[in-house]
C-alpha positions as CSV (number, residue, x, y, z in Angstrom):
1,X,-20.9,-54.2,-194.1
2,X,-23.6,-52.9,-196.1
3,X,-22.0,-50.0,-196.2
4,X,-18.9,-51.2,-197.3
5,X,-20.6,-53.0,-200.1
6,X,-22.4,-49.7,-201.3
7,X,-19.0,-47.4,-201.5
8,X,-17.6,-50.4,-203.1
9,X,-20.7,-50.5,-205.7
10,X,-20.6,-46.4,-206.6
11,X,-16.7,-46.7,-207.0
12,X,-17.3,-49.7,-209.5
13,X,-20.2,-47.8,-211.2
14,X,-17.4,-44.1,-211.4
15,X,-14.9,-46.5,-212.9
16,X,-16.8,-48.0,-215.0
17,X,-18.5,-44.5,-216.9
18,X,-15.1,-43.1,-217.1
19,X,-14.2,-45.5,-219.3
20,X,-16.8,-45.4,-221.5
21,X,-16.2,-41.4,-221.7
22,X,-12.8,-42.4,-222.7
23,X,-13.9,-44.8,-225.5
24,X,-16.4,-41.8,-226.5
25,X,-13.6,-39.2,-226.9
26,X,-11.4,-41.7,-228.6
27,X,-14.3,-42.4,-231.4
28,X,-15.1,-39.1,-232.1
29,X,-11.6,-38.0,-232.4
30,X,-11.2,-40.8,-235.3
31,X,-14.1,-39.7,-236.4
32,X,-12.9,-36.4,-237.0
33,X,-9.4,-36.9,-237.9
34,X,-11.1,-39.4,-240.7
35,X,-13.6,-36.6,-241.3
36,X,-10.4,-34.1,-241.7
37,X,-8.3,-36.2,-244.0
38,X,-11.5,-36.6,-246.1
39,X,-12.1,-33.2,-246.6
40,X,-8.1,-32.4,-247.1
41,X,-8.1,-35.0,-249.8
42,X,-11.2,-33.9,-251.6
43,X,-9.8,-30.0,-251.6
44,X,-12.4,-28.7,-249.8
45,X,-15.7,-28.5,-249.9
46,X,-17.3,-30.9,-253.6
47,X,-19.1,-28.1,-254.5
48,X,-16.5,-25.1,-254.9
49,X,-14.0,-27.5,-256.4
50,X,-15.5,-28.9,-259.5
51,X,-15.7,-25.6,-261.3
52,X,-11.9,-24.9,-260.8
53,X,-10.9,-28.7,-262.2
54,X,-12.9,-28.0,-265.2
55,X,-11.3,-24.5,-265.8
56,X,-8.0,-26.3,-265.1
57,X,-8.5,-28.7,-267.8
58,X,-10.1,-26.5,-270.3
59,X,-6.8,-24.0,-270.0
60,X,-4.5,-27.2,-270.5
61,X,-6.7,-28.4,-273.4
62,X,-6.3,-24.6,-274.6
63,X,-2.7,-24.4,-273.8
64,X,-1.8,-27.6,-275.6
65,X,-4.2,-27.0,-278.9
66,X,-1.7,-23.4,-278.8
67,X,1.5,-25.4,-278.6
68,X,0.6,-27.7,-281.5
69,X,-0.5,-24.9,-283.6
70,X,2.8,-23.1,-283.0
71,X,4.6,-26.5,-284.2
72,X,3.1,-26.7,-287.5
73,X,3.2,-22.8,-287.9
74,X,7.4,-23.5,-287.2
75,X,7.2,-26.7,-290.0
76,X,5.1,-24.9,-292.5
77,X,7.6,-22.1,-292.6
78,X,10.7,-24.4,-292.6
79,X,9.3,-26.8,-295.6
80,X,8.6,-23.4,-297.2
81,X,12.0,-22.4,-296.9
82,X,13.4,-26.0,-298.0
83,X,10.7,-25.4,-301.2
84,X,12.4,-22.6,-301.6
85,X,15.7,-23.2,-301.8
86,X,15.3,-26.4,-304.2
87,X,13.3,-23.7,-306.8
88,X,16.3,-21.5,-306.7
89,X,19.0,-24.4,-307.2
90,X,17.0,-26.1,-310.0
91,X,16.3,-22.5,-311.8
92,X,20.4,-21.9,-311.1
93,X,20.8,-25.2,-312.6
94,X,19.0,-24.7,-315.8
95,X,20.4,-20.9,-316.3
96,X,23.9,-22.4,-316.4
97,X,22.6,-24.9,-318.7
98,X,21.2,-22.5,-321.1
99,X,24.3,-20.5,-320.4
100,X,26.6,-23.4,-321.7
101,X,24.3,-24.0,-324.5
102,X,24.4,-20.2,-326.0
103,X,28.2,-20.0,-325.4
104,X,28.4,-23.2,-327.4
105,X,26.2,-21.6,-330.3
106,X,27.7,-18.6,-329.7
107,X,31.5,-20.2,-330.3
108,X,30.3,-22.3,-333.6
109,X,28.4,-19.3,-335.1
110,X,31.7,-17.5,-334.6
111,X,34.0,-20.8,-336.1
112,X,31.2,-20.6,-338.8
113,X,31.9,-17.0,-339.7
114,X,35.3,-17.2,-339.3
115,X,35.6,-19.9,-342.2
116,X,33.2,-17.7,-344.5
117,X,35.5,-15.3,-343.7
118,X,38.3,-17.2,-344.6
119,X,36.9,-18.7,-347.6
120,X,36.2,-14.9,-349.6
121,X,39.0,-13.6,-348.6
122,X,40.7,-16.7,-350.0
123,X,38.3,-16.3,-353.1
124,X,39.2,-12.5,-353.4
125,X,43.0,-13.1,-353.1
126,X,42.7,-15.9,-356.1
127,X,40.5,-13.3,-358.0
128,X,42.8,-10.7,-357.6
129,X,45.5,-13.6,-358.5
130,X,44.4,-14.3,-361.7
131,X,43.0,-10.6,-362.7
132,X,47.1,-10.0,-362.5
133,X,47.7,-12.6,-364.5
134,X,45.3,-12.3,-367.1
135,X,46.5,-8.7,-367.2
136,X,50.3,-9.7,-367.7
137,X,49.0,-12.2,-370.7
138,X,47.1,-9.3,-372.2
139,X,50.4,-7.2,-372.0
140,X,52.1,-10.1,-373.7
141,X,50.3,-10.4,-376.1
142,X,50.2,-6.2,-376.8
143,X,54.1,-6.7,-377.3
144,X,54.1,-9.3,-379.1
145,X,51.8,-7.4,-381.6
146,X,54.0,-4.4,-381.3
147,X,57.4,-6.5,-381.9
148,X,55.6,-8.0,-385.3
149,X,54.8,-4.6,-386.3
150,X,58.2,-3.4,-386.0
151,X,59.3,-6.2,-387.8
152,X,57.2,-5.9,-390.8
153,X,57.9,-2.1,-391.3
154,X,61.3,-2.8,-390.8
155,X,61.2,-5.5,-393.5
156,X,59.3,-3.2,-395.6
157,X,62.1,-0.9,-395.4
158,X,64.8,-3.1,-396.2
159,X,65.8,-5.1,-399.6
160,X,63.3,-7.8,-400.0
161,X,65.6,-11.0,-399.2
162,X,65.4,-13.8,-401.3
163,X,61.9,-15.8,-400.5
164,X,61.8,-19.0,-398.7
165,X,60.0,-22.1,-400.0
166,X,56.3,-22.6,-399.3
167,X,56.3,-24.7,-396.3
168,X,58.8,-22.2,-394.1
169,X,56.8,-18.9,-395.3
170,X,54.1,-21.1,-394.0
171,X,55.3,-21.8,-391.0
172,X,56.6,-18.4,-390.0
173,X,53.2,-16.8,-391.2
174,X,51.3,-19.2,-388.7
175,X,54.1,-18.7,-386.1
176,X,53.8,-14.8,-386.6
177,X,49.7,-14.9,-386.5
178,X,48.7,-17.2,-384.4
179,X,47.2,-16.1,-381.1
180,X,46.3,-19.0,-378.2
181,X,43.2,-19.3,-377.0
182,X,42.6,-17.4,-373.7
183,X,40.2,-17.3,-371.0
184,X,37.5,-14.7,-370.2
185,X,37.5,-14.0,-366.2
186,X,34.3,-11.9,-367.4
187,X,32.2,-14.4,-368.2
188,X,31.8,-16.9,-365.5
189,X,32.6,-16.5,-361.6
190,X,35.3,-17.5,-359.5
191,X,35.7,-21.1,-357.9
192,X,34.5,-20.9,-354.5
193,X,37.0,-21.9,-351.9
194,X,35.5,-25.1,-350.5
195,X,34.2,-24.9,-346.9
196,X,35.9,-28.6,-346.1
197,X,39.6,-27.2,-347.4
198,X,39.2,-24.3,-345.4
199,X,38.6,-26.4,-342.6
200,X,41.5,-28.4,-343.6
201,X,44.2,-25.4,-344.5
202,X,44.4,-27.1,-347.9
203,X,46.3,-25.3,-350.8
204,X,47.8,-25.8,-353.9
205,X,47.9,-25.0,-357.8
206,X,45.9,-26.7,-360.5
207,X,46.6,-26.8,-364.4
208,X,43.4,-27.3,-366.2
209,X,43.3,-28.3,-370.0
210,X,40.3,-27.7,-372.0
211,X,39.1,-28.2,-375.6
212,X,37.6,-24.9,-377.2
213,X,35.7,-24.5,-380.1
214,X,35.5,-21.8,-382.8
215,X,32.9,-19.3,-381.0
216,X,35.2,-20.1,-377.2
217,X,32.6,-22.8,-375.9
218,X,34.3,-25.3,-373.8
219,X,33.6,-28.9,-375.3
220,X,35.6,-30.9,-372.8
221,X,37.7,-30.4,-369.4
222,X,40.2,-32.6,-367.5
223,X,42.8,-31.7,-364.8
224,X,46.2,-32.1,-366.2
225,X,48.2,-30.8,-363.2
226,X,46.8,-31.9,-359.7
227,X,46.7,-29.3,-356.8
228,X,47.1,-32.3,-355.0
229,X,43.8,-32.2,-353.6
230,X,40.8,-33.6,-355.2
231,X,38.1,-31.4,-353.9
232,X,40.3,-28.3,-354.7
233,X,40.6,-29.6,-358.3
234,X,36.9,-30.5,-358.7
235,X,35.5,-27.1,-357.5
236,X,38.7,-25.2,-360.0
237,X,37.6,-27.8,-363.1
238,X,33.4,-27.2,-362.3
239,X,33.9,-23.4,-361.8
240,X,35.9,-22.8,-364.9
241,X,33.9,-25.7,-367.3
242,X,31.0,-22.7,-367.5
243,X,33.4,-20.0,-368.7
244,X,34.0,-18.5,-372.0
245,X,37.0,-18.7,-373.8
246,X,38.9,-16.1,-376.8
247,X,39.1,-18.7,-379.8
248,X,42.5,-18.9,-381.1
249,X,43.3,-17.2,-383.9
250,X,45.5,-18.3,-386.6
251,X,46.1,-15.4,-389.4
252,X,43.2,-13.7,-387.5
253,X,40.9,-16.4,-388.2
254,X,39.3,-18.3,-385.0
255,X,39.6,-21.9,-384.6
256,X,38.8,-25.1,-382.6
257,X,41.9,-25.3,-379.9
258,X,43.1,-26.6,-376.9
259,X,44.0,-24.4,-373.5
260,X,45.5,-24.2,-370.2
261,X,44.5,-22.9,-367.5
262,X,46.8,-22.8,-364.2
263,X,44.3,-21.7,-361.0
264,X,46.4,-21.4,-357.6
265,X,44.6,-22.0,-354.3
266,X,46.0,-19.6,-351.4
267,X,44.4,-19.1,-347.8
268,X,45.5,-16.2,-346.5
């Protein structure tokens, strides 16, 4: 029985140390599969690993301060080009406005020549007008002189008719002798075309009338014969008041007299 009892004693005792081996190999395997996951989640070894995360970072920090620079390198250069092209549209926008101003001076310089033009050529042609007519006067007048010579040598020639009574020798003596008063182109110049008829076209022909004296001063002027424009008979009646006059002549004799003067307007 006693022995019974000791078997049954060492089986107990075998039993119960393998079981406590057991609960031994179980601890230290969580023990190292803790110790494993700890060292898998920490990357290793502390020590080696620190100076890679801080090279990590710094790179990033390097990388990203590179990045940003780039960005405001690529905005710089685009508000550069935006600068630019506002510079050249504004200084294309005020060359076509000097442009349009300098053609516009250019085109009433031009208008403003054009009627200067106008005007002496108007003023030569009316020049030239009356020169001709002053000229046809003066031939008048040359044949009319020759015509009274004629006549007196022919009366000299023939029988001296019987005389007429005092007031019709009279008359034909002052009819014979009396030369009107005339104009001197010489003495004054022209009436200048006014710049307003030019504008305007405006022509026409005016018949002054003016008192003369004995030495051809005019003492009084007034249109008689419109142009039918007043500025045209103003400037004709201003322009020709300062000119000198040939006195008539009665018997060769100067006197005070009245005379007309017909001055045409023409644009040409």
């Amino acid at each position: 029985m006693s022995q019974s009892a000791a078997v049954n004693t060492e089986q107990k005792s075998g039993i119960a140390q393998s079981a406590e081996g057991v609960v031994a190999i179980a601890l230290f395997a969580v023990c190292a599969t803790a110790g494993l996951a700890a060292w898998l989640l920490s990357g290793g070894d502390a020590d080696s690993s620190a100076p890679p995360a801080a090279v990590v970072e710094v790179s990033a920090g390097l990388e990203a301060g590179g990045q940003e620079d780039d960005e405001l390198a690529v905005l710089s250069d685009w508000q550069q080009r935006i600068d630019s092209e506002f510079d050249q549209r504004d200084q294309a926008r005020r060359q076509q406005a000097q442009s349009q101003a300098m053609q516009q001076q250019a085109e009433a310089l031009a208008a403003a020549q054009a009627a200067a033009n106008a005007a002496q050529e108007a003023a030569a042609a009316a020049e030239a007008r009356a020169r001709a007519a002053e000229r046809e006067r003066q031939r008048a007048l040359e044949e009319a002189r020759r015509q009274q010579q004629v006549a007196e040598a022919e009366a000299e020639s023939e029988p001296t008719p019987q005389q007429p009574s005092a007031p019709a020798r009279g008359a034909q003596v002052a009819a014979a002798e009396r030369v009107p008063a005339a104009i001197d182109w010489e003495s004054c110049r022209r009436p200048v075309y006014p710049q307003a008829a030019v504008r305007f076209r405006q022509e026409g022909t005016v018949i002054l009338a003016f008192n003369v004296d004995a030495q051809g001063n005019v003492e009084e002027g007034s249109v008689k014969e419109s142009s039918g424009y007043q500025r045209l008979d103003n400037a004709a009646l201003q322009a020709l008041s300062r000119c000198k006059f040939e006195p008539e002549r009665v018997a060769g004799r100067a006197r005070a007299s009245s005379a007309e003067v017909r001055f045409a307007w023409r644009l040409n």
